[in-house]
N, C-alpha and C positions, 0 to 999 in steps of 0.2 A: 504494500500500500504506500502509496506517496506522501512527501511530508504532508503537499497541498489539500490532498485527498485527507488524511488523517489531522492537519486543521482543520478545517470545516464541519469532520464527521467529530472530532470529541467535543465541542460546544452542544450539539445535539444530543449526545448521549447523556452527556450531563443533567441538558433541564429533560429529560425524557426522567433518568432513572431519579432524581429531584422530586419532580413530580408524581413518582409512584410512592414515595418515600413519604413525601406530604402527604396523600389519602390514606396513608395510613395512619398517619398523626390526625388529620382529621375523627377519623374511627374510634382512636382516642379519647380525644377531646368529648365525644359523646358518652362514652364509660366515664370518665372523669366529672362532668356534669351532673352525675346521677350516682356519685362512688356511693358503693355501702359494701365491702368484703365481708363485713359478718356475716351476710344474706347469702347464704347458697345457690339460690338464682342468680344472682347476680356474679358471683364466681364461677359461676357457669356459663354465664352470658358472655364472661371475658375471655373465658378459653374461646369460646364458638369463635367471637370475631379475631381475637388475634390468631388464632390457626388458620382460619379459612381468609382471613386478610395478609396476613403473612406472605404467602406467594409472591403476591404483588409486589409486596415492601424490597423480597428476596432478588428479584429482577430488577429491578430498580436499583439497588447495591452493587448487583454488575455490572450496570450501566455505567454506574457512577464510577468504578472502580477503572473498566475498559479507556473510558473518558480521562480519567486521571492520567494512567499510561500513555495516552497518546498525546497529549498533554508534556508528561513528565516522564521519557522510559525508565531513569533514572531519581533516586531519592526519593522523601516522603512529601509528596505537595499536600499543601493543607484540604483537598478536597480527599486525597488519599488516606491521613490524619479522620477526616470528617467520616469517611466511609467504613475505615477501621470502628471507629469510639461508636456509630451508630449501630453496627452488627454485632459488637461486643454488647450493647442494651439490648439487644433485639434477644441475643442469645442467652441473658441472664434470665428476660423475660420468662424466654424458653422453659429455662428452668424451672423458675416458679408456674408454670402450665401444668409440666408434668404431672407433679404429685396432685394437682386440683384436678384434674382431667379423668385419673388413676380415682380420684374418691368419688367423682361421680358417677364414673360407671358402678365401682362398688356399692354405692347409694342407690343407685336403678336399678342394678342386679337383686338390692337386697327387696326392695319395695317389689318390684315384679314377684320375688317367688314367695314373700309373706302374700299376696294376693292369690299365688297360685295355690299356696295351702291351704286358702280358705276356700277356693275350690274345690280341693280333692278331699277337704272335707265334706263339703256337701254331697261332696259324689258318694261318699263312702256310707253317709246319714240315708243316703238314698237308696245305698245297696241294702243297709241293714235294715231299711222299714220295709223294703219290699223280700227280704229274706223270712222278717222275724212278723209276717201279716198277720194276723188271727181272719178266721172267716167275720167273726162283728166289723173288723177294719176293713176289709174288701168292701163288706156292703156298706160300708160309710163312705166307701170310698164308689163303688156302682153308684149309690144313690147319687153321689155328687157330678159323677160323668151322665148320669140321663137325665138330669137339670139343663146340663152342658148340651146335650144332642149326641152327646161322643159314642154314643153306645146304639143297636140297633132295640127297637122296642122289641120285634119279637123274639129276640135273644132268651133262654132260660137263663134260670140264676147263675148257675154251674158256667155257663158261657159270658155272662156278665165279670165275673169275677175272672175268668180266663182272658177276656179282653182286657181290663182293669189290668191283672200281671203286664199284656205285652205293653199297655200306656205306658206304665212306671217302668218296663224296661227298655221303649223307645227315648222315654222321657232321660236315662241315666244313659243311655246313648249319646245324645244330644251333647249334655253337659260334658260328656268324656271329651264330644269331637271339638268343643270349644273349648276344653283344658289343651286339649293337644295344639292346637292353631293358637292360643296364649305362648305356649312352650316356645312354639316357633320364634312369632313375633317374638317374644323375649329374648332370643338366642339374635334373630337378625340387628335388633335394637343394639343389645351390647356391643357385637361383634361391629358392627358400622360406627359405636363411638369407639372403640378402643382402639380401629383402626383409623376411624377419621379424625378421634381425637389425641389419644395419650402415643400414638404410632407416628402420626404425622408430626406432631409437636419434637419426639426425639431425632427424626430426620430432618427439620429445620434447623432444631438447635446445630446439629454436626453439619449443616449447608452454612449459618452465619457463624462460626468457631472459624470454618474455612475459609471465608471470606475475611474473615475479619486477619487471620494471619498473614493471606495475600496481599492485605492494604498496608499491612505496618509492618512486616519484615521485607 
């Protein structure tokens, strides 16, 4: 690349990666307006946007960095100085994500499957009244499905109560196949924060560690 060619192009790169570096200060400045770290939400809120804003910030740093060099091939020019000290914050950031990102998911993990319990309890309240029926409970329970319509009128007793059985074992079907589709979601929810959040957070941090050695050695 020519010197003329590499004047021209590092002024560009500069307010370009500049520029991505600002909207993320901007993004800031919006958490900052609103701080409250005691609030868990809101510690959450801060991983969401600094990981998923981060990218940005991350392009923008090599921009700035590339621009420096073309600039300066030699020594530390103070935009080089500026690109270093900013990726060294970025990555301290970094740091404190982790462990907040790591207690959320354990926080969601733990709330989903205290829900899920309360599930597989009912399932199980449901296995046992329909294990432990007396013939009195069936027909309290006939009586209440031909209120409903659920039941054929000219059904005899003996098949009213055999209908009754398959309700309450369509009925603990049901609840099984929506414990099972909770399990799922649960497993997809974790596994897209842990990789979207505490996963991508430790490969930014080792992208601005990198960066930040390339600007100041």
């Amino acid at each position: 690349m020519g010197t003329e060619t590499s004047g021209r192009l590092a002024p560009v790169l500069r307010w370009i990666g500049l520029t991505l570096v600002v909207l993320l200060a901007l993004q800031f400045l919006v958490l900052i307006s609103g701080w409250n770290w005691a609030e868990d939400n809101f510690r959450q809120l801060f991983v969401q946007v600094l990981v998923s804003q981060s990218p940005m910030a991350l392009v923008g740093l090599v921009l700035m960095l590339v621009g420096a060099r073309l600039d300066a091939p030699a020594g530390r020019s103070p935009l080089r100085i500026t690109t270093g000290v900013l990726s060294i914050l970025l990555a301290i950031a970094m740091v404190v994500t982790v462990p907040v990102s790591m207690g959320g998911d354990k926080s969601l993990a733990e709330q989903t499957d205290q829900q899920l319990q309360a599930g597989e309890g009912q399932v199980q309240m449901m296995r046992s009244q329909l294990a432990a029926a007396t013939p009195e409970a069936l027909d309290q329970l006939v009586q209440q499905a031909d209120q409903a319509g659920q039941l054929p009128a000219q059904a005899s007793a003996t098949q009213k109560r055999q209908l009754v059985r398959q309700l309450m074992g369509a009925q603990i079907k049901r609840a099984e196949d929506q414990l099972n589709q909770q399990r799922r979601a649960r497993d997809l929810n974790v596994n897209q924060r842990r990789i979207g959040g505490t996963v991508s957070a430790v490969v930014l941090l080792i992208a601005f560690v990198l960066i930040a050695l390339a600007a100041l050695l």
